[in-house]
C-alpha positions in Angstrom: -23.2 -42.1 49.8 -22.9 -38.5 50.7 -19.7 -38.3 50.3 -20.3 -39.8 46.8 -22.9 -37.4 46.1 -20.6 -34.8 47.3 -17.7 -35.2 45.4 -20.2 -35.2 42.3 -21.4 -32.3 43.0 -18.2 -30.4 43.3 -16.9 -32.1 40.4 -19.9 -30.9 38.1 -19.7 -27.4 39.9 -15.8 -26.8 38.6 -16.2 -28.2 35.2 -19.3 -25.3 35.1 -16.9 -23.3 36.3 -14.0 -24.0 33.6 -16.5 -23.6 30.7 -17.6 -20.0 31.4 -14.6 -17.9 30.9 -13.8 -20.2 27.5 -17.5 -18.8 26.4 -16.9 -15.4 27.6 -13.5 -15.3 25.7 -15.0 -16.5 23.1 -18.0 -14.1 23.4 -16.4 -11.4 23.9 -15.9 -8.9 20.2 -13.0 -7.3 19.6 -13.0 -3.6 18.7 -13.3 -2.4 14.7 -10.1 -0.2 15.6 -7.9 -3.4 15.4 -8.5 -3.1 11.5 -5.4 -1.1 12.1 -3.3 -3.4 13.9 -4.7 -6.4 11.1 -3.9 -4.4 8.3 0.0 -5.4 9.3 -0.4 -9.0 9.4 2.1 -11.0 7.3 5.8 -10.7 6.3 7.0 -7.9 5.1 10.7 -7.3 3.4 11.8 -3.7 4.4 14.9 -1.9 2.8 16.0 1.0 4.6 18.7 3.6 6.3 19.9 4.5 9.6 20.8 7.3 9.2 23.7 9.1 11.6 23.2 9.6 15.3 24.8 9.6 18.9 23.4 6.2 19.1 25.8 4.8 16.1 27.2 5.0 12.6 24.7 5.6 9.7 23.5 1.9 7.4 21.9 0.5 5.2 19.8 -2.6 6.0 17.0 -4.9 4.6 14.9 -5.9 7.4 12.2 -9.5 7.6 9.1 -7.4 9.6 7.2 -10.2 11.0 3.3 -9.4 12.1 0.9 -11.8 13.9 -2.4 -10.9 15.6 -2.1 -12.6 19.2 -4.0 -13.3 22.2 -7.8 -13.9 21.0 -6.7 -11.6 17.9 -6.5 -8.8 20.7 -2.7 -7.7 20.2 -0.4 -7.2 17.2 2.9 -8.7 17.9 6.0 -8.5 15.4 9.7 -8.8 15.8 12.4 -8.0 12.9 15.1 -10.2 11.6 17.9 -8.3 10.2 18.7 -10.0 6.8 21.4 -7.4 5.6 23.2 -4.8 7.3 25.4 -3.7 10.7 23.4 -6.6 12.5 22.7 -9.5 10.1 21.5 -12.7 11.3 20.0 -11.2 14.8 16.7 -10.4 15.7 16.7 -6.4 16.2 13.4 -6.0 17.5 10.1 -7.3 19.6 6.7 -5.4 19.9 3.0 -4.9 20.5 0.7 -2.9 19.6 -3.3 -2.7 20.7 -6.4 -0.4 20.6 -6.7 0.9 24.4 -10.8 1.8 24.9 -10.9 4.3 27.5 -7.7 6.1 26.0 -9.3 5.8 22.4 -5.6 5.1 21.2 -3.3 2.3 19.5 -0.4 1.6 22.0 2.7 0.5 20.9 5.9 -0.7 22.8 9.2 -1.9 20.6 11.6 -3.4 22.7 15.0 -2.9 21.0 18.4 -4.8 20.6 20.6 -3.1 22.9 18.0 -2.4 25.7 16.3 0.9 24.2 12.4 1.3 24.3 10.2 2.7 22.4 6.9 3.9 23.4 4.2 5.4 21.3 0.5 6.1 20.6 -1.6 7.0 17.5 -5.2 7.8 17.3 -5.4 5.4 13.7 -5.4 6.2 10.2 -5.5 9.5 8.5 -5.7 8.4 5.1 -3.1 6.7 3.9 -0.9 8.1 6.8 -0.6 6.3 10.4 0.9 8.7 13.2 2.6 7.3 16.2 4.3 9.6 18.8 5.8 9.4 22.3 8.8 8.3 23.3 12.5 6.4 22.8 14.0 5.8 26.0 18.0 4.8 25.7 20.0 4.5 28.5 19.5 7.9 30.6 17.6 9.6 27.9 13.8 10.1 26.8 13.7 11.3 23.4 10.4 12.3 21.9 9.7 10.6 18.4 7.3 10.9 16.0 6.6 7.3 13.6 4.9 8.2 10.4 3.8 5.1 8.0 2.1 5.8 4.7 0.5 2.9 2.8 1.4 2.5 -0.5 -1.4 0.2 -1.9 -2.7 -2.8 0.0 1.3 -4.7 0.4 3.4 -1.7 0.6 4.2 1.0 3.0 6.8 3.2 3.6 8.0 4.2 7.3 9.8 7.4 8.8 11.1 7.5 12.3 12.0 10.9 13.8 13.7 11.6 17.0 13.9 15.3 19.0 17.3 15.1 21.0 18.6 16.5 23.9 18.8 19.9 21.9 15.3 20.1 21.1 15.6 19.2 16.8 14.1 16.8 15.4 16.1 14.6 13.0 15.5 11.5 10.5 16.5 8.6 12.6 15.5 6.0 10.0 13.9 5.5 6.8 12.5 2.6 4.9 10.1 1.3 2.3 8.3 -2.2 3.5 6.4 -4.7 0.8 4.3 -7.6 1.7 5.7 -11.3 0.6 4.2 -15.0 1.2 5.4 -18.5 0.4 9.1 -19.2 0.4 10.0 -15.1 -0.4 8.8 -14.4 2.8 11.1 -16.3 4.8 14.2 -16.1 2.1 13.8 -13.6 -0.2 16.5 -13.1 -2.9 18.7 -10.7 -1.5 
């Protein structure tokens, strides 16, 4: 009987045990910052250019920007399908980006085809403009790179990446202007 009693016991004790971190995920509010990271949510057709650089041959390219919030709505993953250009059919990129509390900035990490990094901060939105900056790490080199995206409107923004190399300019690395789609556009558009 006691080992009946027992076993019971235990088996009430874990089940208590599994329900309290669901409730405290549940529980648990996310920060307002994320409105930044939410605003991106979606599919997004981007046209745009490469422009020039050590790294290759200039391009243009239209881009599928894909933006889900993750994890508990805590992170902002995406990942870009190349629809036109040097690279069509292949994914190009994978990311994240999330508010960080104690740094009191968005951190963002794009994971590049090819093996380059990029790894950024921004304190949020000024306006209409969001400012990340930080780093591209390729190969041997860390490059310092400034991301600037300007909303245009509530399913449009346009995007400006700028790298510093080795010789200490800074130089358009790429350019592009993003709009929102749904329904069957946003996974074939008309290109």
């Amino acid at each position: 009987m006691k080992i009946i009693i027992l076993t019971f016991a235990l088996f009430a004790l874990s089940a208590s045990a599994q329900d309290k971190p669901a409730k405290a995920a549940t529980a648990q509010k996310l920060p307002e910052q994320l409105s930044v990271e939410k605003w991106f949510v979606g599919n997004w057709i981007c046209e745009g250019t490469q422009h020039a650089s050590p790294m290759g041959p200039g391009a243009k390219f239209t881009d599928r920007f894909s933006f889900n919030m993750a994890l508990g709505g805590s992170w902002l993953t995406y990942h870009i399908d190349q629809l036109k250009g040097p690279v069509k059919g292949k994914q190009t990129l994978i990311g994240s980006i999330t508010w960080d509390a104690n740094a009191k900035v968005h951190v963002r990490r794009d994971m590049n085809i090819g093996g380059s990094r990029v790894d950024v901060t921004s304190p949020g939105w000024d306006g209409d403009k969001l400012v990340f900056t930080g780093y591209m790490i390729a190969g041997d080199e860390k490059l310092p790179v400034k991301h600037t995206f300007t909303k245009k409107g509530d399913a449009a923004y346009d995007s400006a990446l700028e790298v510093t190399g080795a010789d200490d300019k800074p130089t358009q690395w790429e350019e592009e202007s993003c709009k929102k789609v749904r329904g069957v556009s946003a996974t074939t558009p008309n290109l």
